[in-house]
C-alpha positions, 0 to 999 in steps of 0.5 A: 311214103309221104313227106314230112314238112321241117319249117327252117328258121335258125333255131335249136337244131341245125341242118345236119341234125335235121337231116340226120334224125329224119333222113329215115323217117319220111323225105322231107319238104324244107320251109325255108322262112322269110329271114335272112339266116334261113335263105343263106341255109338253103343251098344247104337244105336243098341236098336234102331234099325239096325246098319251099319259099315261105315268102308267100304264104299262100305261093307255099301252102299251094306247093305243099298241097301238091305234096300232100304230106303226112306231117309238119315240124319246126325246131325253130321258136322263130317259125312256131307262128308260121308252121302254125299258120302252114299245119292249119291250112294243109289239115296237119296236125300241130298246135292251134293258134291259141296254144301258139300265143300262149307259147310265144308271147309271155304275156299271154303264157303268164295270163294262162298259168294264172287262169289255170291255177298253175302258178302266178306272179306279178307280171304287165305288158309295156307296148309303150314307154309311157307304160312304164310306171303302171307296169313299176306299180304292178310288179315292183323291183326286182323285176325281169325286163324281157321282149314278149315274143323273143329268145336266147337271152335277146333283151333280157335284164334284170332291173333293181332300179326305177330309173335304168328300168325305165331307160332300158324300156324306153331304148328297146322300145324305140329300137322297134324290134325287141324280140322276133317280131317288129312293134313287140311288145316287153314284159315286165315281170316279178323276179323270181328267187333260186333257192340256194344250189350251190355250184349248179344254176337254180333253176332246170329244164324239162324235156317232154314229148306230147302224143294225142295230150298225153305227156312223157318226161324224157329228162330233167336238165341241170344248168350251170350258173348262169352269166350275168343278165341271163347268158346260159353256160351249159347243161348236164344229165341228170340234174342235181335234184333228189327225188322229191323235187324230180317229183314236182318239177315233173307234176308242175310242167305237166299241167303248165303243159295242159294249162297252155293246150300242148297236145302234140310234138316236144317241149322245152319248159324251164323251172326255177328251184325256189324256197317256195318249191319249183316255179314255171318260168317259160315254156317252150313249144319245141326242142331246147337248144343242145338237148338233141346233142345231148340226147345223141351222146347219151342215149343214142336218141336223136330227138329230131326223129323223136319229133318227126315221128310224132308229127307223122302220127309214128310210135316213139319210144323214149330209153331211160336216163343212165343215172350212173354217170354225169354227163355234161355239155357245156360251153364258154359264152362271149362277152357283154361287151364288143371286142375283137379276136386276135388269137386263141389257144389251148384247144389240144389241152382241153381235148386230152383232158380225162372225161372229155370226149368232144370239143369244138370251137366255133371262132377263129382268129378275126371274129367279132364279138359283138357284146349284149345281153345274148346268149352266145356259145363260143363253142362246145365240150361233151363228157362224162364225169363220175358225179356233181363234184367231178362236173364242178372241177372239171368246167373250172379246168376246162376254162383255164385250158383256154386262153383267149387274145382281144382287143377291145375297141379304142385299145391296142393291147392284147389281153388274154383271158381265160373261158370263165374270164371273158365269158364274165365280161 
């Protein structure tokens, strides 16, 4: 059999889920990236099969040339561009590059949906601060600063004001690297309005498989609110939509799908409920961060092997949504602001509550917390609740299970704070 290529750079599956949904498929041939976090993941992905260095581009097409393989893959928004670049080169099938532009500079997204008819709003590029008032005068306030090419919430603000747009353009700008990419440009674009959703974020995401251009849904995901700017707090099957929006919301990512030229692998779009009906807010040509957790614990679906499969040209099949349960993974963010961790409890009493059936902490005593506008999830609980209802009042008592001990810098004293507590900081 031929093997699979798996692009790895950090991203929204992990080695083990990598190794675990294509173990099976097809041996695999791991890229590892030109960055820091994927050179210290390759002692691990080496047990898993053949490595690549991707230093040289040219040094790895030649090696995997040699391979012949059968099909590409990545998981990572941060080696879109260069599994790219690899798929062209060996013959595979994956997205072109102009899709890839359209997928990983928003920018270029925007200007996509705009031309298709999709949707649009206001929105203008800043490379340079002088830039700035043009871009003030296009979009007006409030307005969503974010990198062009970036993720997980990095840089992201909301800006209401002239001058802190201003200043936060001109810092991230100077700084070099905004998003992914060094010299990046930001984006200035209209803020758009959620409609009232009462306990649930406004906004949703949708989880698609692309075969040959022909689109399949697997699921819409709810969200939890999300923390001040744009941190992300957890995600539940199915959301809280009746029928009529579920309708829209799979009409509008379907074109935006078409509009930016998705023809093959899976896709993360993410869609703000408004007054107005359900606009795109970016899409994503790859899995979403945590869906493949959440498809393993619902559905026994591991959406890596869904992706591996499709890269190699293999029928997939997609089981429905159980629609009888709520199904929640969710998790506790850290805070804006730096501080370190001195103890942390109450894990056993998050574990034993009703509906809980995983729970794992991703810090320990003496982790930093290094502040900013990221997302970053402190650790992880998975379950089954009865209904929307039941969800809302078990996330609420999960966090007050916890209790958190930092100090923060140039202050000796302990403060405990719950999951909510410090996430809000």
């Amino acid at each position: 059999m031929k093997p699979l290529v798996v692009v790895y750079d950090e991203g929204a599956a992990q080695p083990s889920e990598i190794a675990a949904g294509l173990a099976d498929v097809a041996p695999l041939i791991t890229v590892i990236a030109p960055s820091e976090h994927a050179r210290t993941r390759q002692p691990l992905l080496a047990q898993f099969g053949r490595t690549v260095d991707a230093t040289s581009v040219d040094d790895a097409v030649r090696e995997l040339a040699a391979e012949q393989p059968a099909g590409i893959v990545t998981f990572s928004e941060r080696a879109l561009r260069l599994t790219t670049v690899l798929a062209e080169r060996l013959g595979l099938p994956f997205h072109s590059r102009r899709t890839t532009t359209l997928l990983t500079d928003k920018f270029e997204q925007r200007t996509a949906l705009r031309d298709a008819g999709v949707h649009s709003i206001r929105f203008h590029r800043i490379a340079e601060p002088g830039e700035w008032p043009a871009a003030l005068a296009a979009v007006g306030l409030p307005a969503v600063l974010k990198p062009a090419h970036g993720g997980s919430s990095r840089n992201t603000y909301l800006v209401q004001d002239e001058e802190t747009g201003r200043r936060l353009a001109e810092r991230l700008l100077a700084e070099g690297c905004p998003g992914f990419e060094e010299g990046g440009a930001l984006v200035l674009e209209e803020y758009l309005v959620g409609r009232p959703s009462g306990p649930f974020g406004d906004y949703v995401s949708v989880e698609s498989v692309v075969e040959d251009g022909a689109v399949r849904h697997l699921a819409i995901t709810g969200k939890m609110p999300v923390l001040p700017p744009f941190r992300e707090s957890g995600d539940f099957w199915p959301a809280a939509l009746d029928a009529a929006d579920r309708e829209a919301v799979y009409e509008l990512t379907t074109r935006a799908l078409h509009a930016v030229g998705v023809r093959s692998g899976l896709a993360h779009t993410e869609v703000k409920m408004t007054a107005e009906g359900p606009r795109i807010i970016e899409i994503n040509g790859r899995l979403g961060g945590d869906i493949n957790a959440m498809a393993v614990f619902v559905m026994g679906l591991s959406l890596t092997e869904t992706a591996g499969r499709v890269a190699l040209g293999l029928p997939v099949t997609l089981p429905a949504m159980p629609e009888d349960k709520v199904y929640f993974h969710v998790f506790h963010s850290g805070p804006t602001v730096p501080c370190d961790l001195v103890a942390f409890e109450g894990a056993d009493l998050l574990r034993k509550l009703p509906g809980v059936s995983v729970y794992r902490s991703h810090v320990r005593p003496g982790t930093s917390f290094p502040g900013g506008t990221n997302t970053q999830e402190l650790d992880v609980a998975m379950g089954t609740v009865a209904d929307h209802a039941e969800l809302v009042a078990k996330v609420d008592e999960m966090a007050r299970c916890l209790q958190f001990h930092v100090t923060f810098p140039g202050d000796g004293t302990v403060h405990i704070l719950n999951g909510t507590e410090l996430g809000r900081l």
